[in-house]
N, C-alpha and C positions, 0 to 999 in steps of 0.2 A: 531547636528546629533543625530538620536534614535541609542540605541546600539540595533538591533534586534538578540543578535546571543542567541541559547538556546541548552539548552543541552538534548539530545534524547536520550541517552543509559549513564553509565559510562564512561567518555573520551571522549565521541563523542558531540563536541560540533558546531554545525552550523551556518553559518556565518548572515543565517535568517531563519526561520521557515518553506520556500517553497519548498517542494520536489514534482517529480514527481512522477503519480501512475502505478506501472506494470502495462506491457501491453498497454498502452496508450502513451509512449515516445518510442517505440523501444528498444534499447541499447543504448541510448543516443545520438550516434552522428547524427542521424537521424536529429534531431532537432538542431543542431550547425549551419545549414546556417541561421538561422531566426534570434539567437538571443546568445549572450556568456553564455553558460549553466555553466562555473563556475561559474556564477552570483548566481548561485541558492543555498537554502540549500543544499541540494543533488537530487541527482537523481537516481530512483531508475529501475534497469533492469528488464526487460521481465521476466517471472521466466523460470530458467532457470532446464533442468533436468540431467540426469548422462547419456542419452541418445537424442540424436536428435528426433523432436517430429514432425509429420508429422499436429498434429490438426487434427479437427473433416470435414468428406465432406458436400459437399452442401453451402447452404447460412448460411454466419455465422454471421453477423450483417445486423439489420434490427432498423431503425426509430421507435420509441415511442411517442407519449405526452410527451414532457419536459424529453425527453433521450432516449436510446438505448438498447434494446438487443444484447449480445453478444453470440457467440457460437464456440469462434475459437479454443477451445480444446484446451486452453495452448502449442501451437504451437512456436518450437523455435530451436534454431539451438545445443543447448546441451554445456555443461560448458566445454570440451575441447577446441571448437573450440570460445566458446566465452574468456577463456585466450588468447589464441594463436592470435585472432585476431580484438576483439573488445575492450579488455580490456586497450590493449597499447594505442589503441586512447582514449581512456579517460582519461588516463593518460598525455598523451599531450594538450590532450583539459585541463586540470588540474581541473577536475570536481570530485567532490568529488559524488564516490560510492556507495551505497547501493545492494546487489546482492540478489534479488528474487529465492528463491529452491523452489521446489516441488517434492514429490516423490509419487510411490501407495504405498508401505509400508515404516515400519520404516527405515529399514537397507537402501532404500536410500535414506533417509533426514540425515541418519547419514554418509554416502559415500559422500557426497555431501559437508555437512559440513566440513569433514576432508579435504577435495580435493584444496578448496579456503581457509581454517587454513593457515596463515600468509604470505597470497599473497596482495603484495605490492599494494597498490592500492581499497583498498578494505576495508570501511569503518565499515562497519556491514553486517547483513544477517539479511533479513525478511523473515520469514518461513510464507507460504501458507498450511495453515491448511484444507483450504476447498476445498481437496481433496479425492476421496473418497480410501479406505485402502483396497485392494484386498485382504488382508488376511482376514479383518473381515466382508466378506460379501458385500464389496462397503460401508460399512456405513462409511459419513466424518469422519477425526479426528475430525475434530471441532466443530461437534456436542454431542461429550461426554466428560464430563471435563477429567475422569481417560484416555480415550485415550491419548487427547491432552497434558494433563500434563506428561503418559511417554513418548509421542513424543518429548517435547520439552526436557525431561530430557538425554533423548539419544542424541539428537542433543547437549547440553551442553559438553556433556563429549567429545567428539569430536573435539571443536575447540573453541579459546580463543575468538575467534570474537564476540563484543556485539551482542546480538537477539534479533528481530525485531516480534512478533507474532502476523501475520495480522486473526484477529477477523471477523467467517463468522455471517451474519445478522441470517440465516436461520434456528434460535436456538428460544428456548423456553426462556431461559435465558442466555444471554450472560455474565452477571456478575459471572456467575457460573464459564464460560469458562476463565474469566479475572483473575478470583484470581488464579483458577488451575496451570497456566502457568505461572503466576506470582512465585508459589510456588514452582514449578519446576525447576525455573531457568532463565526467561525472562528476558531480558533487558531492553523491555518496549513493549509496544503493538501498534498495527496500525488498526485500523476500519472506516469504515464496508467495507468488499467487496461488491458482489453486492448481491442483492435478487435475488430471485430464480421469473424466469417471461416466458409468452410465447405469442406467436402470431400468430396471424393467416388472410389467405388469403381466404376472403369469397369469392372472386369470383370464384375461384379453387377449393373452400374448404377444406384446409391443411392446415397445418401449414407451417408458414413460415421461420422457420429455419428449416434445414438442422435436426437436433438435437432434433427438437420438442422442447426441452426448452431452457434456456440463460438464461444470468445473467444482469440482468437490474441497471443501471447506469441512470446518471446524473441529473440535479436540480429534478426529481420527487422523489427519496428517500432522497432527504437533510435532511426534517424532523426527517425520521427516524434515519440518522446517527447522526443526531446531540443529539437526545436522546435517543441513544446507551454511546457515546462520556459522556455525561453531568452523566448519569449514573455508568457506568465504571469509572468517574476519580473520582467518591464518594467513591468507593471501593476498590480499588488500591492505590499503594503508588509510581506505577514505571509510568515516563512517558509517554503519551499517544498522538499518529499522529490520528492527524483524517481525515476521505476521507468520500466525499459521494456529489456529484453535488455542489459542491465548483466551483462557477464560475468568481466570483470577490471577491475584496478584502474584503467587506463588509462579505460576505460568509464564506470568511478563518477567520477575527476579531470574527465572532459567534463562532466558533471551538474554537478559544481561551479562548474564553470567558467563555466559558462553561467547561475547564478544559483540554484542547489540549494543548502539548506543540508543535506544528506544525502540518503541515498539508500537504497533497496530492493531487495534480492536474491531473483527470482525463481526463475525456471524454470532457472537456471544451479545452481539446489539440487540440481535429479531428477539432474543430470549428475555433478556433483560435491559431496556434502553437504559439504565446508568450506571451498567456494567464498565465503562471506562472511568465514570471519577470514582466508583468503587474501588477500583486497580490502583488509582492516583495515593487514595487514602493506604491503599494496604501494604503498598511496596513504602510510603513513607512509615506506618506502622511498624514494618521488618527490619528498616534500616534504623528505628531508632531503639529496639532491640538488639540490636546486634553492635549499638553505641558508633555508629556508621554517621559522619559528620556531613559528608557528601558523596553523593551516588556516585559521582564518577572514579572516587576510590574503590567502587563494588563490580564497576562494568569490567568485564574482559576478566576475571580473576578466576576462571575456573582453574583448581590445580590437578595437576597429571595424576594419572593412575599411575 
């Protein structure tokens, strides 16, 4: 047997490196008829806000070349009612957690984080930085490190729960953004969300979101995630999930390879719901090929040209 399990925050140690990516699994039990999602590393929830979120109108996903725009406005039912009633079922599915926030300004990523502070069940927080901050204009956090770095350090002081700070692509430089957060407090980092993309209906002549623009996902930005990923783990010390058109196992082993200590199952879900324990099964098939006793002898070994 490979021992695949690695560790993603302090204390948080996973049984294998394959989580799911907000947004793309629901709250979890969506995906429980297909396949036993405790099987998984984790799985990580919708981001969730300190209010019910209605999402953006019009058409919110639309088809790409090799992946999708999205435009669903971080639509989702709000962290009350997801304790109260999604979270017991996770618990009995016995699927280990991860809880997605989001807020416009600081004061609620730091409400938020106090709210889920030492709710049973509830493995870590991944903070959604690439939102934009109504107090400074709409400008994301995550596109300027001092933002982001006093964002994360407010969310620290608030709740003992390891943090998870998901890294947006749509930076000049994101190793800026890695250390910042790193120095503020992070537990480890998760990249890339998605790129900033749009589409359009020539025959209408409009654009085809609802939103005018989306965030564009699956195997056409792999490239870029992966040298974001290979990037960031040269400069950081804390470890790093990587996401970005991870569609098979071979996809998720380059992630590691390049310095991921696990990885994110997006938009390869809508295509195939058990496309992550497929992954689980394939990276332990490669590693025991390669007579690899444990994964964390594989992660980070990419050698120099």
């Amino acid at each position: 047997m490979v021992d695949l399990k690695v560790e993603i925050a302090p204390g948080v140690i996973l049984k294998n490196p394959v989580l799911t990516a907000s947004g793309t699994f629901g709250y979890g039990r969506e995906y429980a008829p297909y396949f036993d999602i405790a099987k998984l590393g984790a799985i990580v929830t919708k981001g969730l806000s300190l209010q019910p979120k209605t999402g953006n109108p019009g058409v919110r996903i639309t088809e790409t070349a090799c992946g999708m725009l999205n435009s669903i406005g971080l639509e989702n039912i709000g962290v009350e009612k997801f304790l109260a009633d999604e979270l017991p079922i996770l618990r009995k599915l016995d699927a280990t957690v991860i809880v997605n926030i989001f807020g416009n300004n600081q004061s609620d990523y730091a409400a938020l984080a106090a709210k889920l502070d030492g709710v049973t069940g509830i493995a870590a927080l991944e903070i959604n930085i690439s939102c934009p901050n109504v107090k400074a204009g709409g400008i994301q956090f995550g596109t300027d490190p001092q933002a982001a770095a006093k964002l994360i350090a407010a969310v620290r002081k608030k709740t003992s729960l390891p943090l998870i700070t998901k890294l947006s692509p749509n930076v000049s430089d994101i190793v800026a953004i890695a250390k910042a957060v790193e120095e503020a407090g992070s537990d480890s980092l998760s990249l890339i969300n998605t790129l900033l993309g749009m589409a359009i209906d020539l025959d209408r002549k409009r654009p085809i979101l609802g939103n005018v623009t989306g965030g564009l996902s699956g195997p056409a930005i792999k490239p870029v995630a992966l040298r974001m990923v290979y990037q960031v783990a040269q400069a950081v010390s804390i470890p790093i999930i990587g996401i970005g058109g991870i569609t098979s196992a071979r996809d998720a082993l380059e992630f590691l390879l390049a310095g991921a200590s696990a990885i994110e199952i997006g938009t390869a879900n809508f295509i195939n719901p058990q496309t992550a324990i497929e992954i689980v099964e394939g990276i332990e098939n490669y590693l025991k090929g390669q007579k690899c006793a444990k994964i964390t002898d594989f992660i980070g070994k990419l050698e120099k040209v």
